[in-house]
PADO-407333 format. One record per residue: residue in one letter; x, z, y of N, C-alpha, C, O in turn. Coordinates in steps of 0.2 Angstrom, whole numbers, plus 5000, padded with zeros to 4 digits. Layout:
// PADO-407333
 residu n.east n.up n.north ca.east ca.up ca.north c.east c.up c.north o.east o.up o.north
      A      X    Z       Y       X     Z        Y      X    Z       Y      X    Z       Y
...
This chain:
// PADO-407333
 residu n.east n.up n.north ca.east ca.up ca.north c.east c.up c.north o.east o.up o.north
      X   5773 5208    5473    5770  5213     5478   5775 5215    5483   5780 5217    5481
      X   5774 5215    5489    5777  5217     5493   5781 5225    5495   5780 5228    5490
      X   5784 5228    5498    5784  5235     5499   5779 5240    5502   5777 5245    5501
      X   5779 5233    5507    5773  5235     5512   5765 5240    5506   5765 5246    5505
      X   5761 5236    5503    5756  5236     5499   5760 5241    5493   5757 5247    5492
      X   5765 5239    5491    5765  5246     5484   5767 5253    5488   5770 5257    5484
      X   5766 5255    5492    5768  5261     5495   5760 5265    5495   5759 5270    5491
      X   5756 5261    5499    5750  5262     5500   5746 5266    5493   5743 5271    5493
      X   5748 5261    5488    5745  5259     5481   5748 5268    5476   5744 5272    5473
      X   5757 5268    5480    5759  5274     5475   5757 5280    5478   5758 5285    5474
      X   5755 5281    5484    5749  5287     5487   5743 5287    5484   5742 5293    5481
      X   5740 5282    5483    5733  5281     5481   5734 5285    5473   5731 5289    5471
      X   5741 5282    5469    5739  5284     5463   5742 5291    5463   5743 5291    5457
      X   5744 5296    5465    5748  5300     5468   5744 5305    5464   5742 5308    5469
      X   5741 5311    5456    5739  5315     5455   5738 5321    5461   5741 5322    5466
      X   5733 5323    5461    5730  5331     5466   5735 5336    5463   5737 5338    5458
      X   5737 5336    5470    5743  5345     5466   5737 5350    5465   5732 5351    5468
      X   5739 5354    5460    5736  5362     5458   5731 5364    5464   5725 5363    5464
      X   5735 5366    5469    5731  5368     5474   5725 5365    5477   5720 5368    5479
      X   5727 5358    5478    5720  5354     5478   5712 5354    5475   5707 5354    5477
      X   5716 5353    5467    5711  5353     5463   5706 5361    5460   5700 5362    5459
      X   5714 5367    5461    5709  5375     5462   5704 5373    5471   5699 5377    5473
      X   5705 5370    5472    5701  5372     5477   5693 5366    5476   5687 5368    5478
      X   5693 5363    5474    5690  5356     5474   5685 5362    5468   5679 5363    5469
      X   5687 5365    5463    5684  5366     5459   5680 5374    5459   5676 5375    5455
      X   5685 5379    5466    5681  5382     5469   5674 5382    5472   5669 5386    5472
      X   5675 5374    5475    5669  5371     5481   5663 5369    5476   5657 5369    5478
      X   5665 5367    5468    5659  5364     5465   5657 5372    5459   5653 5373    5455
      X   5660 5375    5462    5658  5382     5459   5657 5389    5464   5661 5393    5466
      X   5654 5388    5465    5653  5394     5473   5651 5401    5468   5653 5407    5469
      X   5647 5400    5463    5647  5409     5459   5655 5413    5458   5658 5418    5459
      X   5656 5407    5455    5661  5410     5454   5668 5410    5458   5674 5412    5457
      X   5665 5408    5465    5670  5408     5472   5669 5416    5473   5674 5419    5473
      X   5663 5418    5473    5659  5424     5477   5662 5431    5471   5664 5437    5472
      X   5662 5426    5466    5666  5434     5460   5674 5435    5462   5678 5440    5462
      X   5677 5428    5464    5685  5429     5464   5685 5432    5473   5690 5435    5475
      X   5680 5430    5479    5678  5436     5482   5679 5442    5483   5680 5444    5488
      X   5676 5447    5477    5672  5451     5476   5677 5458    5472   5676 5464    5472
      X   5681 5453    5469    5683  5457     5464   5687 5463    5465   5687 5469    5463
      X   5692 5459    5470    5696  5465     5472   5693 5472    5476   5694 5477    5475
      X   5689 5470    5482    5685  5476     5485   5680 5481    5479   5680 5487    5480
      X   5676 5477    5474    5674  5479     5471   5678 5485    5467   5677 5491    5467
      X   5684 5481    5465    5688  5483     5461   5692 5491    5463   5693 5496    5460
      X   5694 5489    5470    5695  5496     5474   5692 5499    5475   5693 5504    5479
      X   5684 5498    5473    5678  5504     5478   5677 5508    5469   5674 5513    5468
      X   5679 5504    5465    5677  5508     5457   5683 5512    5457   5681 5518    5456
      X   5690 5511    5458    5694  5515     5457   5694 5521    5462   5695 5527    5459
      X   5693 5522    5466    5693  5526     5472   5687 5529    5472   5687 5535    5473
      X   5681 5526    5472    5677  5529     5473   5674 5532    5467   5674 5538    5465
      X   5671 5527    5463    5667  5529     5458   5670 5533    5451   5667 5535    5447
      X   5674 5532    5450    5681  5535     5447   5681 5538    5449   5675 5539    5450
      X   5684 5541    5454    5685  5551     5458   5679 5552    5457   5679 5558    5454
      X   5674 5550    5457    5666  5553     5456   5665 5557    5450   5663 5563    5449
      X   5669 5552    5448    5667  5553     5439   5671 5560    5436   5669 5565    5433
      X   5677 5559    5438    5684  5563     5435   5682 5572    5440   5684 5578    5438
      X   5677 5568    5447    5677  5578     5451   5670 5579    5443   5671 5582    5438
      X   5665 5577    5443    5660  5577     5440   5662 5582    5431   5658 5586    5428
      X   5666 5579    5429    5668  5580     5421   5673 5586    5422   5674 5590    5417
      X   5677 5587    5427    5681  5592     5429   5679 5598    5429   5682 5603    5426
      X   5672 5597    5433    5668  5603     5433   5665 5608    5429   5664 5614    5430
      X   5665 5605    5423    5663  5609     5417   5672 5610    5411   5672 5610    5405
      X   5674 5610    5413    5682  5613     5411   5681 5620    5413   5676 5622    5415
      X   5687 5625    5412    5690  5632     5414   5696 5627    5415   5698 5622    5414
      X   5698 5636    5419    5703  5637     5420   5708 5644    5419   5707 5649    5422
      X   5714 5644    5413    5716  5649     5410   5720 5653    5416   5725 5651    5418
      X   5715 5661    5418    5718  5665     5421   5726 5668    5419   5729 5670    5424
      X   5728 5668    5414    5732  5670     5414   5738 5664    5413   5743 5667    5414
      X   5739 5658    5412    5742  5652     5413   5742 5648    5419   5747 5644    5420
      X   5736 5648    5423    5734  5642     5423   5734 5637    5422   5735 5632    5426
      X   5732 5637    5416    5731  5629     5415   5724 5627    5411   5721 5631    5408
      X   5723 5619    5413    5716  5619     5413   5714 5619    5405   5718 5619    5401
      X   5707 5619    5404    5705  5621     5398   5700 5615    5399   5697 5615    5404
      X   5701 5611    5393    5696  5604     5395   5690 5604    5389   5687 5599    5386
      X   5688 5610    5387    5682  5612     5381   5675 5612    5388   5676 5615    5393
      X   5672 5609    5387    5665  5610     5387   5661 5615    5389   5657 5617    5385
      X   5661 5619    5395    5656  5621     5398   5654 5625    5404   5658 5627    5409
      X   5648 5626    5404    5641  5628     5410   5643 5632    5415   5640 5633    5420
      X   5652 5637    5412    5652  5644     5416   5653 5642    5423   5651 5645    5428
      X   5655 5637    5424    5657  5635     5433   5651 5633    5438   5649 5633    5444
      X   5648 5631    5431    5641  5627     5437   5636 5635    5437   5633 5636    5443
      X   5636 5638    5433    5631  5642     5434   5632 5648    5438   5627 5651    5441
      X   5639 5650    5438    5643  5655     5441   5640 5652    5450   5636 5654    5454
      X   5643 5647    5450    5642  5642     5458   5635 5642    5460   5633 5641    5466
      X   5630 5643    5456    5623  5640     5457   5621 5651    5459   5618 5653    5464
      X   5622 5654    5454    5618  5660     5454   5623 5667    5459   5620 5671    5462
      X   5630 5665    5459    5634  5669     5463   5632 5670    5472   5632 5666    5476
      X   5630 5676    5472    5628  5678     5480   5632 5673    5485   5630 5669    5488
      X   5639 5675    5483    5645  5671     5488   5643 5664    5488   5641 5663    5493
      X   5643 5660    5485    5641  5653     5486   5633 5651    5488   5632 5646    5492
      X   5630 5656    5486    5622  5654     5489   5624 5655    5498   5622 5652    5503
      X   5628 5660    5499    5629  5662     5508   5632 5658    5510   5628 5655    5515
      X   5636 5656    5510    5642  5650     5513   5637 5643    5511   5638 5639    5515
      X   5633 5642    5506    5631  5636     5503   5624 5636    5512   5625 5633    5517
      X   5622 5639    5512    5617  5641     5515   5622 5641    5524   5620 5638    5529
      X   5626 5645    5525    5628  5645     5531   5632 5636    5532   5633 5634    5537
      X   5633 5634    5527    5637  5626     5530   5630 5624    5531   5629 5624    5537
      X   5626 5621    5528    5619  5619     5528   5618 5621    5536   5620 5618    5541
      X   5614 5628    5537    5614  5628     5544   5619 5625    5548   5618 5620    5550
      X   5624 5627    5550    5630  5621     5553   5629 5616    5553   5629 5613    5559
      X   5627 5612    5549    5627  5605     5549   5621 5603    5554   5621 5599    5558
      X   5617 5607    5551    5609  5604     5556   5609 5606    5562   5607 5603    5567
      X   5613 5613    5562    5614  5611     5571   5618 5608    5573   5615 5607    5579
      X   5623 5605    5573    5627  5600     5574   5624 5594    5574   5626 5589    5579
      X   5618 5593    5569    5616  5585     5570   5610 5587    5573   5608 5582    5577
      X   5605 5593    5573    5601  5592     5580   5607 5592    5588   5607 5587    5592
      X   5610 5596    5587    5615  5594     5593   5616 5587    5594   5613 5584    5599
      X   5620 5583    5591    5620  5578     5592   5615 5571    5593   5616 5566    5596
      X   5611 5571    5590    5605  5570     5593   5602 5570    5599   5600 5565    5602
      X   5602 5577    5600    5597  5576     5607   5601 5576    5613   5599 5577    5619
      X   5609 5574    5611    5613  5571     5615   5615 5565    5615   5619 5563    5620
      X   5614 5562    5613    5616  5553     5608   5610 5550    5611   5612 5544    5612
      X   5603 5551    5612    5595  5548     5612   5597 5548    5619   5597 5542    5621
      X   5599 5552    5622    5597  5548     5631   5603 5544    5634   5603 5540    5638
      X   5609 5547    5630    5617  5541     5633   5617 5533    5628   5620 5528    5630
      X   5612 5535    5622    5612  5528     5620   5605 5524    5623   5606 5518    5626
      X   5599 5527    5624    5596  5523     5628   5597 5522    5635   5592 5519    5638
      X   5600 5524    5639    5604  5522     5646   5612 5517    5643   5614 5515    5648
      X   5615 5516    5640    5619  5514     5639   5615 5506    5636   5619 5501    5635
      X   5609 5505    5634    5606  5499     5629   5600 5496    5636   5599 5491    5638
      X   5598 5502    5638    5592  5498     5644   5592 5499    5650   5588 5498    5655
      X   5597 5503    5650    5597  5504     5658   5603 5502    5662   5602 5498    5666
      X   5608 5503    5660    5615  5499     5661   5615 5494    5661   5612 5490    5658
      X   5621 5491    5668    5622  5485     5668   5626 5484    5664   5628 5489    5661
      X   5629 5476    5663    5634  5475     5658   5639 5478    5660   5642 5482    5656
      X   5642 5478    5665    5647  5479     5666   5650 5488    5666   5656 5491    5665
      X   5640 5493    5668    5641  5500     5666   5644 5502    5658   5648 5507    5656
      X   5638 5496    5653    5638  5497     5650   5646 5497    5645   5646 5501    5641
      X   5649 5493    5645    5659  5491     5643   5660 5498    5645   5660 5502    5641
      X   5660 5499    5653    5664  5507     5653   5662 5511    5648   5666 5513    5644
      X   5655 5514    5647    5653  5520     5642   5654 5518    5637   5654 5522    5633
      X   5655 5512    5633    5655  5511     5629   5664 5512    5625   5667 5512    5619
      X   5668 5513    5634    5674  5513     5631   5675 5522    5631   5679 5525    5628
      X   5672 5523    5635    5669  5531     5635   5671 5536    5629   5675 5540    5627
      X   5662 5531    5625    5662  5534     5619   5666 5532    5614   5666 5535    5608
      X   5670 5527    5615    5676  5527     5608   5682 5530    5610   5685 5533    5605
      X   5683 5531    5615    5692  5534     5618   5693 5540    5614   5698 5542    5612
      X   5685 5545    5611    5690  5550     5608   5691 5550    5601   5694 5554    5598
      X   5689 5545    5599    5692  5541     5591   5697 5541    5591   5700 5543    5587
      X   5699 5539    5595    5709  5537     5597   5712 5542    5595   5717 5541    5592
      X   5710 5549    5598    5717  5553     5597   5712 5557    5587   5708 5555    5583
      X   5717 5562    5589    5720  5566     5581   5713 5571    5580   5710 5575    5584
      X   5712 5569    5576    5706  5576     5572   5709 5581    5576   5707 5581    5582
      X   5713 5585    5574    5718  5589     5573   5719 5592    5582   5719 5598    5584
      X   5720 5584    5585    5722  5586     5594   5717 5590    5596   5718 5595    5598
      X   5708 5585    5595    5704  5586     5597   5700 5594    5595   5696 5596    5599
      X   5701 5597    5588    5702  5601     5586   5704 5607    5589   5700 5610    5592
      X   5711 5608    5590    5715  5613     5594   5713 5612    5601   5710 5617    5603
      X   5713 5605    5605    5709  5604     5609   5703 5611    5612   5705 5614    5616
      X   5698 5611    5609    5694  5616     5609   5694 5622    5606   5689 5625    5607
      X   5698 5624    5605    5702  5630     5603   5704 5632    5609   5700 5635    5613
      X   5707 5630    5610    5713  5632     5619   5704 5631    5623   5702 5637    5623
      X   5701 5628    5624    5694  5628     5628   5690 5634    5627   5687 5637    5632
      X   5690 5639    5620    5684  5642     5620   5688 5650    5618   5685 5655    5615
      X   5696 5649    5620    5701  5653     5619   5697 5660    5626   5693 5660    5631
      X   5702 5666    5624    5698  5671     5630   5699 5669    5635   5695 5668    5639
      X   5706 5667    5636    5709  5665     5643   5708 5657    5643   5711 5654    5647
      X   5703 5654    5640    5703  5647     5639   5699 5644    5649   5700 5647    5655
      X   5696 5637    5647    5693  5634     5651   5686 5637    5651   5683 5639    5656
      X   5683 5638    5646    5676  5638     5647   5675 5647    5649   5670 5650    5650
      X   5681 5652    5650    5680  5659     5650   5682 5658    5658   5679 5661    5663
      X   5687 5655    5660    5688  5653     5668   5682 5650    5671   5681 5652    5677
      X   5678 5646    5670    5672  5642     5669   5667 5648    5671   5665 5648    5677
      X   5665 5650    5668    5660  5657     5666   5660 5663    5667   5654 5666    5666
      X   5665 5665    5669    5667  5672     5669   5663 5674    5676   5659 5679    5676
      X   5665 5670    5683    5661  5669     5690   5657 5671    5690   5657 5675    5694
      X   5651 5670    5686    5646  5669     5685   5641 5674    5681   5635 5674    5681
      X   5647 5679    5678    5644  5683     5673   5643 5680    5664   5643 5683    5659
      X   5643 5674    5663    5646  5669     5658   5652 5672    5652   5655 5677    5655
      X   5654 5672    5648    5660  5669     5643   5660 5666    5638   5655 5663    5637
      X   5665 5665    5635    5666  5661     5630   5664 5664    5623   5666 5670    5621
      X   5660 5659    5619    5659  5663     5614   5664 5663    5608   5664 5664    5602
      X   5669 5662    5611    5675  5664     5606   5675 5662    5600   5671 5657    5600
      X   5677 5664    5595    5678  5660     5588   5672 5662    5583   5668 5667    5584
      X   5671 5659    5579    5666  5661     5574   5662 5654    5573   5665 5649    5574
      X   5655 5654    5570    5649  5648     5569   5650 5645    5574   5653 5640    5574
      X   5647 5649    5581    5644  5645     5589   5652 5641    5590   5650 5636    5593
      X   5658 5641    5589    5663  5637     5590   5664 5631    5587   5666 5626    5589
      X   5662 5634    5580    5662  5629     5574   5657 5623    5575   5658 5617    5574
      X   5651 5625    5576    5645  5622     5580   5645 5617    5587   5642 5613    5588
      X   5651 5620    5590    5651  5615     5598   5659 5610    5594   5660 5605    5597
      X   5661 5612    5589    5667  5605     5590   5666 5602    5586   5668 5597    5587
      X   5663 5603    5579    5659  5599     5576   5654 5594    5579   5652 5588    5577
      X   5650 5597    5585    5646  5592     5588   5649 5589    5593   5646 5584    5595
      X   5656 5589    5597    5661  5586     5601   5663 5580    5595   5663 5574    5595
      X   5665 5585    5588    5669  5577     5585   5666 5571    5581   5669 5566    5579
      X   5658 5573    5582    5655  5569     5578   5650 5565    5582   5648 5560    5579
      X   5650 5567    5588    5646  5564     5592   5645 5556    5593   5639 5554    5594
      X   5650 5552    5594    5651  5547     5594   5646 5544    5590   5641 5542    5592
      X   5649 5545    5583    5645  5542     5577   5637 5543    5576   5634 5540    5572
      X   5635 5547    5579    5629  5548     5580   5627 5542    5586   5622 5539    5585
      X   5630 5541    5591    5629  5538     5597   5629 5530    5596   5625 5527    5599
      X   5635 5528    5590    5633  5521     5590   5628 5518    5588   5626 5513    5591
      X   5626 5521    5581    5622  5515     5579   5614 5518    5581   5609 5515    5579
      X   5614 5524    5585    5608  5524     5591   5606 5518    5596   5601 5515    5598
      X   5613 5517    5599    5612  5513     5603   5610 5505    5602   5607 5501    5606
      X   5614 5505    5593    5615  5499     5592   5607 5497    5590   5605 5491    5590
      X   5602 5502    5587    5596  5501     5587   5591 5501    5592   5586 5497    5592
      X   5593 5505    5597    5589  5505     5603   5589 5498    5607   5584 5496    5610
      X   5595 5496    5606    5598  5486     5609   5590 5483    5605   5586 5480    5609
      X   5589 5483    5600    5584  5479     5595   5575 5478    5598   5570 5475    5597
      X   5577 5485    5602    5569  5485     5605   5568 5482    5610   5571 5483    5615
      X   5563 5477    5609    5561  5474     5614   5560 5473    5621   5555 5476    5623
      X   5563 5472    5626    5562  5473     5632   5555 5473    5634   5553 5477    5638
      X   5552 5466    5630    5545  5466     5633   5541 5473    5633   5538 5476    5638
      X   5542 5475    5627    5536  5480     5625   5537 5486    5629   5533 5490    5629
      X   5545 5488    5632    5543  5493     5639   5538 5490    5643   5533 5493    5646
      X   5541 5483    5645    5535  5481     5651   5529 5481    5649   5525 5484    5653
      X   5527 5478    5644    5520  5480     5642   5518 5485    5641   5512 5486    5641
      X   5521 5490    5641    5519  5498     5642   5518 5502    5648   5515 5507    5648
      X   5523 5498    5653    5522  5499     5661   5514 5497    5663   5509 5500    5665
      X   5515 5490    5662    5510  5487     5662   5502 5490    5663   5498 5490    5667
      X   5504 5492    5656    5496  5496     5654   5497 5502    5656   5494 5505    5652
      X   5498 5505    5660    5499  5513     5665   5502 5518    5661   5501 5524    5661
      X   5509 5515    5655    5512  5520     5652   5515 5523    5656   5519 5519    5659
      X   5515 5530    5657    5522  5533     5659   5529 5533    5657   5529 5533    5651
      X   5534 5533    5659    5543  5533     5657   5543 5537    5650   5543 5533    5645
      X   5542 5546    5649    5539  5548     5644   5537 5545    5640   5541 5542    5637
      X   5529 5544    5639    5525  5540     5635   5529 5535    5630   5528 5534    5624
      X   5531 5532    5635    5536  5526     5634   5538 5525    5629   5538 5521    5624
      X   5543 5531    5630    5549  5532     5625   5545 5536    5621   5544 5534    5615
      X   5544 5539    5621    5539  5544     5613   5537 5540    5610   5539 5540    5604
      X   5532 5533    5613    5525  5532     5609   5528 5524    5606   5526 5523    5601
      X   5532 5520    5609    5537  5513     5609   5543 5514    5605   5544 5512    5600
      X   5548 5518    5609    5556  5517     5609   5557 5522    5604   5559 5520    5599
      X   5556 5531    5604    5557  5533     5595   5554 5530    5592   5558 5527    5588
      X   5549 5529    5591    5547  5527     5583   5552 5520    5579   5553 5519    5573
      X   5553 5516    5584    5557  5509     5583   5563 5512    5581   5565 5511    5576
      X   5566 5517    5585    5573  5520     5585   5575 5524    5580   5580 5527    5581
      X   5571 5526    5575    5571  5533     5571   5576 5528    5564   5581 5530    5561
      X   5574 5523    5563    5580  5523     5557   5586 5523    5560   5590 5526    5557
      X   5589 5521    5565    5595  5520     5569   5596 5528    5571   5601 5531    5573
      X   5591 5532    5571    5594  5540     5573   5595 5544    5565   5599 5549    5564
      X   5591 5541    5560    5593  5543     5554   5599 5541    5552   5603 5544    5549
      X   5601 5534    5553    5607  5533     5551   5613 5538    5556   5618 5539    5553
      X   5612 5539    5560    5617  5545     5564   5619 5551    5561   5624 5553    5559
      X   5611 5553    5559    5611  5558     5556   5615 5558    5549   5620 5562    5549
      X   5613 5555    5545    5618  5553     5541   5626 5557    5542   5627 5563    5541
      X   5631 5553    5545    5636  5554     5548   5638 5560    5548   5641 5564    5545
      X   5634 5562    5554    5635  5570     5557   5631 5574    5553   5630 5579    5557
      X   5629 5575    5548    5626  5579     5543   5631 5579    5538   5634 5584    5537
      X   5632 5576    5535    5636  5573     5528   5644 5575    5530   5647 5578    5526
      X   5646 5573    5537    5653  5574     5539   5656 5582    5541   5662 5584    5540
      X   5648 5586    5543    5649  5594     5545   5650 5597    5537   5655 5600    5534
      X   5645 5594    5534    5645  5596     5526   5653 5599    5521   5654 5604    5518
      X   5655 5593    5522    5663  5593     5521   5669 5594    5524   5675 5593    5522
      X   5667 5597    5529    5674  5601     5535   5676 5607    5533   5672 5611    5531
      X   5683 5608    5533    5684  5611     5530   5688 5615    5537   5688 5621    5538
      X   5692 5609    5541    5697  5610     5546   5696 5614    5551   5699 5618    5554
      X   5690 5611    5552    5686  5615     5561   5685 5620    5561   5688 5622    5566
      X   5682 5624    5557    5680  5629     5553   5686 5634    5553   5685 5640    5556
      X   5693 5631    5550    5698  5636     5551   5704 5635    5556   5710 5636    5555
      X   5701 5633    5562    5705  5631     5569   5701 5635    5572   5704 5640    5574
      X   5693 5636    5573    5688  5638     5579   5685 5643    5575   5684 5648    5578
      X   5684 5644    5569    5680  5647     5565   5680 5653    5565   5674 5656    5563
      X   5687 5658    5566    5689  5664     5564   5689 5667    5556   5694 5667    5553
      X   5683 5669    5555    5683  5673     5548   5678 5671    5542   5677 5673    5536
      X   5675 5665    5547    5669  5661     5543   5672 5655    5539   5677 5651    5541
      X   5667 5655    5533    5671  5650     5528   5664 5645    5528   5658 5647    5529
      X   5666 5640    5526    5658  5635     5524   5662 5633    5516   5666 5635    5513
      X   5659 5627    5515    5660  5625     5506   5667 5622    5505   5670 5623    5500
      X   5670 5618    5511    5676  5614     5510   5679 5618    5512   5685 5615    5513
      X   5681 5627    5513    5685  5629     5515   5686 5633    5506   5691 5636    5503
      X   5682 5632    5504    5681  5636     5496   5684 5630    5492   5690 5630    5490
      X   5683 5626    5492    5685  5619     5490   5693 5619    5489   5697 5618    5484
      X   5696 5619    5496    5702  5620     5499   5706 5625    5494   5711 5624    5491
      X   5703 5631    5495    5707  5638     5494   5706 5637    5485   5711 5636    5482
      X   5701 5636    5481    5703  5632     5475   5708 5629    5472   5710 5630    5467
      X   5708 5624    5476    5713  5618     5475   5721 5621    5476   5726 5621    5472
      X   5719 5623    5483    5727  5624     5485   5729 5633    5479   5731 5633    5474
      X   5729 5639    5483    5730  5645     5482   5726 5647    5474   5730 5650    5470
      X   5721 5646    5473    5719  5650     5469   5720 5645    5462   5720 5648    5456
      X   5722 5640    5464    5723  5635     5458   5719 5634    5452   5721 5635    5447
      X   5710 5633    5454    5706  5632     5450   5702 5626    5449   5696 5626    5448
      X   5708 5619    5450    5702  5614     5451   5695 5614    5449   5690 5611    5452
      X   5694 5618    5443    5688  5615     5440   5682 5619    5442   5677 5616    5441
      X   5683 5625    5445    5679  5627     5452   5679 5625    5456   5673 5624    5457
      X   5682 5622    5462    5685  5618     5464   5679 5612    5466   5675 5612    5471
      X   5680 5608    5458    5675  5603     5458   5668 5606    5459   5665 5605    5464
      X   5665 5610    5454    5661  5613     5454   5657 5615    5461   5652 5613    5462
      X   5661 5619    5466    5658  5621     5472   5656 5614    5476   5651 5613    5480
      X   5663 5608    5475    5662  5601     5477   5655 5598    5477   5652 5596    5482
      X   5651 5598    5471    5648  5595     5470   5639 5598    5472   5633 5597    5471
      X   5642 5603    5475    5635  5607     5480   5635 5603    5486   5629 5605    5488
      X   5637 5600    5490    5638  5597     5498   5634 5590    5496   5629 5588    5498
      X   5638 5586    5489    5637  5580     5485   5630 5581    5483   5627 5576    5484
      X   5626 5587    5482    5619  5586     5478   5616 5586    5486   5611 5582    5488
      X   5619 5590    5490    5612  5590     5497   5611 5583    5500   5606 5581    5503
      X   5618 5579    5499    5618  5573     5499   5614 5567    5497   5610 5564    5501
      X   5614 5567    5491    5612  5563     5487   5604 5565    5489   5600 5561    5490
      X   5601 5573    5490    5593  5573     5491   5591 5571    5496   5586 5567    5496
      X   5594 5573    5502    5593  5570     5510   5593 5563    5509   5588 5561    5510
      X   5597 5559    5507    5598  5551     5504   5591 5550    5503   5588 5548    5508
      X   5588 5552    5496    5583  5551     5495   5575 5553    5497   5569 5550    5496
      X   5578 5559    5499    5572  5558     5503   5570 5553    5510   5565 5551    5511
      X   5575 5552    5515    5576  5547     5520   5574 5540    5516   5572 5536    5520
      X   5575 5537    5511    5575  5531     5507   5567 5531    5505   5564 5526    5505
      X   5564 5538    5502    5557  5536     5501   5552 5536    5508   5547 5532    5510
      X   5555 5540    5510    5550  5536     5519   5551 5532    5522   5548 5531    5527
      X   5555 5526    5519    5554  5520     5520   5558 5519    5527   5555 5515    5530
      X   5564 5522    5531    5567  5523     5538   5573 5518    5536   5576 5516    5540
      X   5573 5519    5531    5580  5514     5530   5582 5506    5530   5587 5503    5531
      X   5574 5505    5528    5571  5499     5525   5575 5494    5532   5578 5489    5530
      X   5575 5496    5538    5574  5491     5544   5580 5492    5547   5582 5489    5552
      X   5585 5495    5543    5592  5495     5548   5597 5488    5546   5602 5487    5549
């Protein structure tokens, strides 16, 4: 036999290296492609997620020895029942609540006309610019944007220069500040997946509504909300859930008012009482989890 022909012959006989054959046997196994997928993401979303869940959850029913501080891992109800029947938590529980829903009707009824001019009115080319609009304040720092508005609604700020002319001022610190930069930081997130629902509605069916002597109005009431409400629930989501949990805004713009994460906070850090701590946590976590479900049983979810 020649050199020519056994060269050929010693390729042909040549064993699959490892990597070939894991992979060959990846191809004739796709289950088990999708778990070795899977696992790692999964993997980190149980450690991080659902494990913190569990550990604030079981936390909460501990003490905490006022004269030690250290935690006491026996079994019981004082944290939850003190948090549930206590004046001080029912007001702050209540004043974050309010907070929030103003924040996300604000953002809302701000998000509904910049996303439907940004999906059916805008050219493409308007559309890029606002679209680079509404992310540029992603870019900078909680924190910038935060202080940000502080210096704005400060006495000698922008909106008291602004206003003053006029008979006007700034409403200084407290709720109504906490109120306007929570709906400044959150707005975005309300805004996109408005928009990105509003893109879904048919162009036809405004014309068919012109068509038929619908008004502009009309239009959007009777067409464009109804199509668009799981896309403004899912907004809501966001800026409801995200007011819930602030801790920061609160104490940059807020002055003297506390909401749930600022109790959360001063547990954890100064008072050094995790296990209230958890306990007060798991008040934000339940309003959650209800709003969740009750949005889930109306079926607004079903279409996103």
């Amino acid at each position: 036999m020649s050199t020519s022909t056994a060269a050929p012959a010693a390729i042909a006989a040549r064993p699959p290296s490892i990597a070939r054959r894991f992979s060959s046997f990846l191809y004739a196994h796709p289950r088990f492609r999708l778990t070795m997928l899977l696992t790692a993401p999964l993997f980190w979303l149980g450690l991080v997620y659902i494990v913190a869940l569990v550990l604030l959850l079981v936390t909460a029913f501990w003490t905490t020895d006022s004269f030690t501080g250290a935690i006491n891992t026996t079994f019981t109800l004082d944290n939850i029942i003190g948090v549930v029947t206590d004046s001080l938590y029912q007001t702050v529980t209540l004043r974050t609540v309010f907070v929030a829903l103003c924040v996300t009707v604000i953002d809302v009824a701000l998000a509904l006309p910049i996303a439907f001019f940004m999906a059916k009115v805008a050219s493409p080319r308007t559309q890029r610019i606002l679209m680079i609009l509404v992310l540029t304040p992603l870019w900078a720092s909680y924190l910038v944007k935060a202080y940000a508005w502080r210096s704005v609604l400060s006495e000698d700020g922008l909106l008291s220069w602004l206003l003053t002319p006029v008979g006007g001022g700034t409403p200084g610190y407290g709720l109504p500040a906490t109120i306007i930069t929570l709906a400044y930081l959150w707005l975005p997130y309300v805004i996109l997946p408005i928009q990105a629902g509003l893109e879904r509605v048919p162009d036809s069916l405004l014309e068919a509504s012109s068509d038929l002597g619908g008004k502009s109005w009309r239009t959007i009431r009777s067409v464009v909300l109804p199509m668009a409400v799981p896309a403004i629930i899912a907004g809501t989501i966001f800026s409801f859930s995200l007011s819930l949990g602030d801790y920061i805004t609160v104490r940059i713009v807020g002055g003297t008012s506390q909401m749930l994460g600022n109790l959360v906070y001063d547990n954890v850090g100064s008072a050094n009482n995790l296990p209230l701590a958890s306990a007060i946590a798991l008040i934000p976590m339940v309003i959650i989890f209800i709003y969740l479900f009750i949005v889930r049983r109306t079926g607004a979810l079903d279409n996103l």
